[in-house]
Backbone as a ProteinNet text record, in pm:
[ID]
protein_1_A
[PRIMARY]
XXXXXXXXXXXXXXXXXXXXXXXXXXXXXXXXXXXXXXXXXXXXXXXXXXXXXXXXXXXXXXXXXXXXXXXXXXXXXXXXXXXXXXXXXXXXXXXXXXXXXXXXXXXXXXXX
[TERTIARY]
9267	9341.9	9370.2	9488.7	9505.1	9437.1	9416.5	9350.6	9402.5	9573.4	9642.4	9612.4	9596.1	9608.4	9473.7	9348.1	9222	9191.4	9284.1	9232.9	9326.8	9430.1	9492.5	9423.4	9361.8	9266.5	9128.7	9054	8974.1	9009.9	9124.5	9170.9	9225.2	9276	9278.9	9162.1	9154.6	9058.4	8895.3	8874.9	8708.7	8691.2	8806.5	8786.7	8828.1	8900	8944.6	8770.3	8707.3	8580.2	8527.1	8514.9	8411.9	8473.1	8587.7	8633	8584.6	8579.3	8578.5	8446.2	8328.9	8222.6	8087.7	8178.6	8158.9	8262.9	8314.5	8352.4	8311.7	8249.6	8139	8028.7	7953.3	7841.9	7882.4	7984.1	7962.6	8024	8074.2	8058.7	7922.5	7853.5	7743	7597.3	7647.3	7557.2	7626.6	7719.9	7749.2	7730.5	7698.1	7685.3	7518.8	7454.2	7335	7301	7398.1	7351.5	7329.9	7420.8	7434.7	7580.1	7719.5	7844	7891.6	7817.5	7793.9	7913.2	7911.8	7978.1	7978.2	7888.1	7852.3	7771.8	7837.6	7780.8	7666.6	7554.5	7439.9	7406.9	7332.3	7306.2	7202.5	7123.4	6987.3	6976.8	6847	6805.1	6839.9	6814	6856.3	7007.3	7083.3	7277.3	7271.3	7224.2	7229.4	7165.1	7082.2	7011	7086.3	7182.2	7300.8	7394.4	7433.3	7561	7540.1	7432.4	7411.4	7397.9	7385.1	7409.2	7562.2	7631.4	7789.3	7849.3	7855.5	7949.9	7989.9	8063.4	8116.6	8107.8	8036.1	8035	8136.1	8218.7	8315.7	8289.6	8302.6	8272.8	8446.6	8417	8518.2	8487.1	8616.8	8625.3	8542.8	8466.6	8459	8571.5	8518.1	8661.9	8604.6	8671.2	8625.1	8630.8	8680.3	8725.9	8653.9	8623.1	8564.8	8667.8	8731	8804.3	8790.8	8830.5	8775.6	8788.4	8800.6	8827.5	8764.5	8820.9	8829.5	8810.8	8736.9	8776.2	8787.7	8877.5	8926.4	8835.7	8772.9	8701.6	8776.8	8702.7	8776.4	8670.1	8750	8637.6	8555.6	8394.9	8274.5	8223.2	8263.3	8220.1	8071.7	7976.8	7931.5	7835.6	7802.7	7797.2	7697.3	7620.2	7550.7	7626.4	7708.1	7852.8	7930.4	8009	8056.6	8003.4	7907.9	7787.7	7800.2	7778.3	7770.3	7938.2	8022.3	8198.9	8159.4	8152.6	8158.6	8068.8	7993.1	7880.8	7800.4	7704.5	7713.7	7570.3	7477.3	7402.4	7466.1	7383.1	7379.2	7358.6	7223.2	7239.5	7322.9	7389	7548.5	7628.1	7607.4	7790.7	7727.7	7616.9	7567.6	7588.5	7522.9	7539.4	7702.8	7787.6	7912.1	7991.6	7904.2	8011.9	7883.6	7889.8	7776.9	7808.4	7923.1	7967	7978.8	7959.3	7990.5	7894.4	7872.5	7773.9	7745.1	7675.3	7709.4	7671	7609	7608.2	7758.4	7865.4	7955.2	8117.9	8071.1	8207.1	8313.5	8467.5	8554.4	8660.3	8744.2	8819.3	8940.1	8975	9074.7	9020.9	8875.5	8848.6	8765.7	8837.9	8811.9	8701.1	8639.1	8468	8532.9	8451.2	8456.1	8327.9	8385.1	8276.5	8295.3	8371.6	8296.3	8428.3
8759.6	8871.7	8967.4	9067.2	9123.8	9227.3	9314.9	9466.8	9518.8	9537.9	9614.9	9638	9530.3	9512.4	9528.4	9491	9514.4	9660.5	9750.1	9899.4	9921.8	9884.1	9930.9	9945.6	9802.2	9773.4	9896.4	9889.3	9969.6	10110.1	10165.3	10301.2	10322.3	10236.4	10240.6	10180.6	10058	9999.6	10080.3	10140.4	10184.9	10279.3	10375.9	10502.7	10453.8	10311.7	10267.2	10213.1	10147.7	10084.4	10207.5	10289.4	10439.8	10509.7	10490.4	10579.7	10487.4	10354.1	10205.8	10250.8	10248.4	10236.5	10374.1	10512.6	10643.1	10615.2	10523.7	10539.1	10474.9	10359	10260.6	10341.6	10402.5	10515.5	10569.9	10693.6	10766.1	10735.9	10586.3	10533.2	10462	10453.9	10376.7	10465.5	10593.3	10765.4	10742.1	10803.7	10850.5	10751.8	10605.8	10477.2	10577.7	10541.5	10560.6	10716	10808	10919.8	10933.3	10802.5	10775.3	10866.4	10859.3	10890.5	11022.6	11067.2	11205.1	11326.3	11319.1	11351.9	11505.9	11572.9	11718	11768.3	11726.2	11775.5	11698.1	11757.6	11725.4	11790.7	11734.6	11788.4	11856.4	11952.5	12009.3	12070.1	12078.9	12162.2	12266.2	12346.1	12469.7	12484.6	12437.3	12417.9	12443.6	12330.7	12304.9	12433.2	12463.3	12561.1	12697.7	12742	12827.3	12796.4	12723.2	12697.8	12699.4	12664	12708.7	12835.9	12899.8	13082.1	13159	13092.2	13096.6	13031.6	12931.4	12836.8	12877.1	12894.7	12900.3	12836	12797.7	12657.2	12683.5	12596.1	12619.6	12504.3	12536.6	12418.2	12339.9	12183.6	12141.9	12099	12084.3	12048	11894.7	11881.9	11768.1	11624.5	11546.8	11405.6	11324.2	11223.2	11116.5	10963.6	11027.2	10894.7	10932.9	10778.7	10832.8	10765.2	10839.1	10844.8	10837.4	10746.7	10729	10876.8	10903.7	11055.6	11014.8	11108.8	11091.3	11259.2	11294.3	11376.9	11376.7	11464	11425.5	11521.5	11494.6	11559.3	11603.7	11800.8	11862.6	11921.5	12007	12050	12104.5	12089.7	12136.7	12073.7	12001.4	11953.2	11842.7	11855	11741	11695	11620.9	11542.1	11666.7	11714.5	11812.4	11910.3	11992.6	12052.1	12049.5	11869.6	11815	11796.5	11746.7	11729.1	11902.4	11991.4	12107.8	12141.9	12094.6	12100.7	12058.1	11955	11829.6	11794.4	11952.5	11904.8	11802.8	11719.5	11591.1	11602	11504.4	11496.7	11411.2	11468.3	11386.1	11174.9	11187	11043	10962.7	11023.1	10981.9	10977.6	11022.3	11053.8	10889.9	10884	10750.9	10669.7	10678.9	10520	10477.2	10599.8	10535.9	10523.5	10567.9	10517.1	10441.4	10304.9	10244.9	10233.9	10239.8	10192.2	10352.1	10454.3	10605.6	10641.6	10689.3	10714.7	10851	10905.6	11089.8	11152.6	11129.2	11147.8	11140.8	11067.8	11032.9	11106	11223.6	11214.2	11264.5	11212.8	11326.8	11339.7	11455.9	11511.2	11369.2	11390.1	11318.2	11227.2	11163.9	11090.8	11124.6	10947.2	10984.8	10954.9	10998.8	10946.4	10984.7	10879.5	10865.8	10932.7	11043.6	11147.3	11117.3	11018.4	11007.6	10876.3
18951.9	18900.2	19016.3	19048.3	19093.9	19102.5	19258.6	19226.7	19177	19129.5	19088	18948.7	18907	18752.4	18718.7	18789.5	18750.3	18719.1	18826.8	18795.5	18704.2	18648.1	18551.7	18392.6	18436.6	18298.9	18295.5	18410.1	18418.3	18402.4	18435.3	18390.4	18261.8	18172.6	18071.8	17937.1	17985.1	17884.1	17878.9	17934.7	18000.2	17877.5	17879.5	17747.7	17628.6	17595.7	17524.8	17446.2	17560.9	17499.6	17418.8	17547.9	17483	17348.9	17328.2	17155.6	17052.7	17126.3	17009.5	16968.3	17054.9	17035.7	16996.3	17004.5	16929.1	16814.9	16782.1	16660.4	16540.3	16602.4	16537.4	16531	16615.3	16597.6	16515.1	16492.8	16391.5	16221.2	16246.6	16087.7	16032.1	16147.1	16102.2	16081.6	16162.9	16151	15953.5	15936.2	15810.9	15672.6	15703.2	15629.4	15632.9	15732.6	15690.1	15583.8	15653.2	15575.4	15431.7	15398.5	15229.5	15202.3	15297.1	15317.4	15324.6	15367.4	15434.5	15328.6	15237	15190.5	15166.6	15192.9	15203.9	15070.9	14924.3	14803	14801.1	14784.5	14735.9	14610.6	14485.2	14388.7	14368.5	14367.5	14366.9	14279.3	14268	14077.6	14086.2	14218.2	14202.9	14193.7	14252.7	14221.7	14075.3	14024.3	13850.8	13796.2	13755	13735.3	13763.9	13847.7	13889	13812.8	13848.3	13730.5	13604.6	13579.1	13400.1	13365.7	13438.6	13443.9	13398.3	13513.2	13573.8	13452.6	13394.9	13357.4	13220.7	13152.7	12999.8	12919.4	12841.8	12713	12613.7	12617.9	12489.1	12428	12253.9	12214.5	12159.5	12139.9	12103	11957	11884.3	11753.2	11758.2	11639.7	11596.8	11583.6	11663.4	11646.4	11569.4	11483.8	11416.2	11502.7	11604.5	11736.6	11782.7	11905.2	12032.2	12096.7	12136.5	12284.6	12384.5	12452.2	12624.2	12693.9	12752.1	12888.3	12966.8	13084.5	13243.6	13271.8	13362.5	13468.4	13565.8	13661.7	13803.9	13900	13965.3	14098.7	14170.2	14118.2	14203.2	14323.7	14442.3	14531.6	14479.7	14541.1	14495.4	14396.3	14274.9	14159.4	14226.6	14172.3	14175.1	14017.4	13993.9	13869.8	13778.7	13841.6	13754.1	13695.7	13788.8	13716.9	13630.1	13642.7	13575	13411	13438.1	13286	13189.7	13300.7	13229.8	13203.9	13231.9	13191.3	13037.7	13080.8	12945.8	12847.3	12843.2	12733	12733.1	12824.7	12863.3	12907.6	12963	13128.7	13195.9	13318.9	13457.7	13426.5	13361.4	13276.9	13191.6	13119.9	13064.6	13130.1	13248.2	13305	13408.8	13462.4	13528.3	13487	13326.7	13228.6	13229.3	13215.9	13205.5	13317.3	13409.8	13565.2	13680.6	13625.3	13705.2	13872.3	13899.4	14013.7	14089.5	14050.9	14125.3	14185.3	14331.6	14420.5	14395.6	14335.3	14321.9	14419.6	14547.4	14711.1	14752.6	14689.4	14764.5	14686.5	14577	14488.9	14594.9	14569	14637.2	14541.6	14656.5	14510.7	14440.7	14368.8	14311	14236.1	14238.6	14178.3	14079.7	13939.3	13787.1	13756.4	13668.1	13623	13489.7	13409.4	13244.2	13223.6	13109.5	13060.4	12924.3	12885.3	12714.9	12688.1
[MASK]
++++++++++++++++++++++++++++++++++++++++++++++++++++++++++++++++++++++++++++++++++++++++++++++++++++++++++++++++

């Protein structure tokens, strides 16, 4: 191979390795963190919000109707439960596949 072309590679490819391989680090930092998602749920959060939050009640249905709610910022499942009249354990049973370390916004979880 040429010197020419060897340092070309070496001046380009060298930082090319180094972004590749801080970028594999910090997906594999945030895999471990359990997806670093920032909301964590804590008793004390919950325990606040049941202070804060408004209970309205809804009419009696003779259906049960599927529903969805959409994740908005800040929500995390203890919140949610206290929206929806609900627990934290119902809202699990019916979304087996939802990481609640991991909610973000836009996404639906079945609350009844």
């Amino acid at each position: 191979m040429d010197p020419r072309r060897r340092r070309e590679l070496a001046h380009y490819g060298a930082p090319l390795a180094f972004l590749a391989a801080a970028t594999i680090a910090v997906l594999l930092i945030k895999a471990g963190l359990g997806g670093g998602s920032g909301n964590t749920t804590t008793a004390a959060e919950i325990s606040t919000a049941t202070t804060t939050v408004a209970r309205t009640t809804r009419p009696a249905t003779t259906t049960s109707a599927v529903r969805y709610y959409t994740i908005q910022s800040g929500d995390t499942l203890g919140s949610v439960a206290l929206k929806e009249n609900t627990s934290v354990d119902a809202l699990l049973r019916l979304n087996p596949g939802v990481d609640p370390q991991a909610l973000h916004v836009g996404q639906r979880i079945r609350v009844g």
